[in-house]
C-alpha positions in Angstrom: 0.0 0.0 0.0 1.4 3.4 -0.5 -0.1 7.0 0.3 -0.6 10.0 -2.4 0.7 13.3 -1.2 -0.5 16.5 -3.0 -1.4 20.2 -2.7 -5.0 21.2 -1.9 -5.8 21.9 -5.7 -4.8 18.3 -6.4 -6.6 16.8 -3.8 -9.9 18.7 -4.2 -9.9 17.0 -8.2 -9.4 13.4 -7.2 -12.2 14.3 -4.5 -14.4 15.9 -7.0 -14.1 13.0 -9.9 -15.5 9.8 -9.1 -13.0 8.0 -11.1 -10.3 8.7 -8.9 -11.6 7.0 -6.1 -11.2 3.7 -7.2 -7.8 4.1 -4.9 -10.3 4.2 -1.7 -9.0 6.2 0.4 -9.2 4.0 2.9 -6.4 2.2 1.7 -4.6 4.5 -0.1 -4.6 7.4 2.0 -4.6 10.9 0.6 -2.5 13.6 2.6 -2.0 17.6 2.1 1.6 18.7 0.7 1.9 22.0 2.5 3.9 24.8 0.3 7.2 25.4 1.2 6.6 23.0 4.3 9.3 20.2 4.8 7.7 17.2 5.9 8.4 13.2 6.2 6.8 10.8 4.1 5.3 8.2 5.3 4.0 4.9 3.8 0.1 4.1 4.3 0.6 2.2 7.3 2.3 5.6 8.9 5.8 4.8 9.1 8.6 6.9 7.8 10.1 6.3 5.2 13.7 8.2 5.4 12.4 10.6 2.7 11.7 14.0 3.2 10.0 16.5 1.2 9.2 20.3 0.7 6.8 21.2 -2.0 6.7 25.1 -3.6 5.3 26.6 -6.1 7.0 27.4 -9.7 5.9 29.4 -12.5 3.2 27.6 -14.6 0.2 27.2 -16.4 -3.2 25.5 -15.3 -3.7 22.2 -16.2 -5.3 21.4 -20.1 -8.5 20.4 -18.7 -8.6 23.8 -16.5 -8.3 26.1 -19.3 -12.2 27.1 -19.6 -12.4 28.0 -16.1 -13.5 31.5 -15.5 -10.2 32.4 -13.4 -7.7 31.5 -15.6 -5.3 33.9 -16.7 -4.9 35.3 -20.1 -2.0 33.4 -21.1 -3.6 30.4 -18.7 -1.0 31.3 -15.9 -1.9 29.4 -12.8 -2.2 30.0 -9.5 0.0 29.4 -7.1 0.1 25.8 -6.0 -1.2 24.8 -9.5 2.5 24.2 -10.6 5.1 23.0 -8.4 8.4 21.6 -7.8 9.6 19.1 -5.1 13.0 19.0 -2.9 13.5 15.7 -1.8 16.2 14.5 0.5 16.7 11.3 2.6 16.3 13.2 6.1 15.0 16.3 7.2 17.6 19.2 6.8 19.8 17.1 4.6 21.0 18.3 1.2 18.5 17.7 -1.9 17.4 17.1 -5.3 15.1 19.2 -6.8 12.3 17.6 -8.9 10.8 20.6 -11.6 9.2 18.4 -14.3 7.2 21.7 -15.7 8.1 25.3 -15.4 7.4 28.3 -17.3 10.3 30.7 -16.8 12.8 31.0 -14.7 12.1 33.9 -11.8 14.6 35.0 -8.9 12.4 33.4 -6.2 13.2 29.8 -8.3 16.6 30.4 -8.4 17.2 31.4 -4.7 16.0 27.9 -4.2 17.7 26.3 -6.3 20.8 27.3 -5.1 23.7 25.0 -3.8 21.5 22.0 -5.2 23.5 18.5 -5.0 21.0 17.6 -7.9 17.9 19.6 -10.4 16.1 17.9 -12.4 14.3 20.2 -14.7 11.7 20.6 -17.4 13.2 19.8 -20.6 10.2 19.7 -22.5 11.4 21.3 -25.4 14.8 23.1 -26.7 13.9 25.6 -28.5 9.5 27.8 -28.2 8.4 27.1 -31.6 9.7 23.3 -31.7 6.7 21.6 -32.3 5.0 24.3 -34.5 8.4 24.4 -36.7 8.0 20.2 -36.6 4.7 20.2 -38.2 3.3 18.1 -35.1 1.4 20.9 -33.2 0.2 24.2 -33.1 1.9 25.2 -29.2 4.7 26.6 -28.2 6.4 25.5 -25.3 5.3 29.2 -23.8 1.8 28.1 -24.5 2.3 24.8 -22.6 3.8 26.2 -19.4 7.3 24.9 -20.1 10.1 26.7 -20.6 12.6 26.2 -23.6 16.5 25.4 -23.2 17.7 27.6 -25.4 17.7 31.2 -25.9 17.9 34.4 -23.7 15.1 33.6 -21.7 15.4 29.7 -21.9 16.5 27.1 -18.8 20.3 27.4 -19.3 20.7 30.9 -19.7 18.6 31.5 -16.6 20.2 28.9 -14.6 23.4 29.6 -15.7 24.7 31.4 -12.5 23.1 29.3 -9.8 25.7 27.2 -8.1 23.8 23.4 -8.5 26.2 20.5 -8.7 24.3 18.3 -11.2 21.8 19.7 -13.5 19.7 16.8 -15.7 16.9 17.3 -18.3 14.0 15.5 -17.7 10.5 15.4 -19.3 11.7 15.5 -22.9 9.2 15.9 -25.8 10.3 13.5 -29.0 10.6 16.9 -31.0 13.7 18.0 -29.1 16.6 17.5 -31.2 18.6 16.8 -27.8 17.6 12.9 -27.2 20.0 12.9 -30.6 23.3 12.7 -29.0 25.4 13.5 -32.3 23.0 17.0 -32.3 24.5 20.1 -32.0 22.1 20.7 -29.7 22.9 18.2 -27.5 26.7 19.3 -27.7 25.2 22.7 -27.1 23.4 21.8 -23.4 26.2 19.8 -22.3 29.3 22.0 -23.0 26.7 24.0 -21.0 26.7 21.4 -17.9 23.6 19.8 -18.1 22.8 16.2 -19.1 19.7 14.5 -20.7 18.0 11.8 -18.9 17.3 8.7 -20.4 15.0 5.7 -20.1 16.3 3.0 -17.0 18.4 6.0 -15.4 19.2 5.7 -11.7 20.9 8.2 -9.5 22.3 7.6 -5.9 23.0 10.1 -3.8 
C-alpha cells in the first residue's frame, strides 16, 4: 500500500471525480503537501520512510482540462500551488534534489531555491519555443504549454546559468527536441553548458 501526497488543488480533483476513487482512500490514504513546508513521508501504514520532502510553487500554467475556467489567466497562468516543484532529500535538513518536471520561466524566487543543489532535475520539454510548431506536429509553443525552452535568452540554461547546483539533468523531454539525438548540436550545445539528458532505466544515488 502506499499513500498519495498532494497540494490542496490536487486533492480537491481526485475528491471531486468519481474515477479517482477507485484508490479508496481507505487504503490508499490521501494527505496535504503543505507549500514550502518540509515534511516526512510516510508509507500508508504511517511509518517513515527516510524521505523527506518540501513542495513550492513554480511558474506555470493551469492544467489542459482547466483552461475554460472562469479564473484562468490570459495566457492560462496558474495559480499558485497549481504548478510545483519538489526538494526531496533522505532526512529532514539534509541536502536535496530538486524535482521541476514543468516550469514556465525562470524567476529569482526559483533560483534562490535552487541554489547549492546537489541535484535539479528540470523541465526539458522542449529546446527551443516554436519546436513543435516548426516540426509540423502541433500548433503550441512550449510558452503556450507552461514549459520553458532550453535555449535562448530567456530559456532554462541561460537563466540557470549562474546558480551554483552540482548536477543539472533534463527530464520530461518531448520527442521533437533535437537533444535525445546525442550527435546534435544541440545536445553538444546543453552539455558543454553542464547539463545532461536523462534517459529511459536511469538511476541516481546520492
Amino acid at each position: 500500500p502506499f499513500a498519495i501526497y498532494a497540494t490542496a488543488q490536487v486533492l480537491a480533483t481526485l475528491e471531486a471525480n468519481s474515477i479517482f476513487n477507485v484508490l479508496d482512500p481507505a487504503i490508499v490514504p490521501r494527505r496535504l503537501l503543505a507549500p514550502t513546508e518540509e515534511m516526512a513521508i510516510c508509507g500508508a501504514d504511517g511509518h517513515e520512510t527516510g524521505v523527506a520532502i518540501e513542495a513550492f510553487p513554480v511558474p506555470g500554467k493551469v492544467a489542459l482540462y482547466l483552461e475554460q475556467r472562469g479564473d484562468a489567466g490570459a495566457d492560462f497562468s496558474s495559480d499558485t500551488g497549481d504548478t510545483i516543484g519538489v526538494r526531496i532529500s533522505g532526512a529532514v535538513g539534509r541536502g536535496a534534489v530538486f524535482f521541476v518536471p514543468g516550469c514556465a520561466r525562470t524567476d529569482a524566487a526559483l533560483r534562490t531555491r535552487l541554489a547549492d543543489a546537489a541535484c535539479l532535475l528540470f523541465d526539458g520539454t522542449v529546446y527551443t519555443d516554436d519546436e513543435m510548431v516548426t516540426a509540423g506536429v502541433g500548433q503550441k509553443t512550449g510558452t503556450r504549454m507552461g514549459h520553458i525552452a532550453m535555449s535562448g535568452q530567456a530559456g532554462s540554461i541561460a537563466g540557470l546559468a549562474d546558480v551554483k547546483i552540482a548536477r543539472r539533468i533534463f527530464i520530461h523531454i518531448n520527442n521533437t527536441n533535437p537533444v535525445l539525438d546525442e550527435n546534435s548540436a544541440e545536445h553538444a550545445a546543453i552539455k558543454a553548458a553542464g547539463w545532461e539528458v536523462a534517459s529511459d532505466g536511469m538511476e541516481m544515488e546520492f
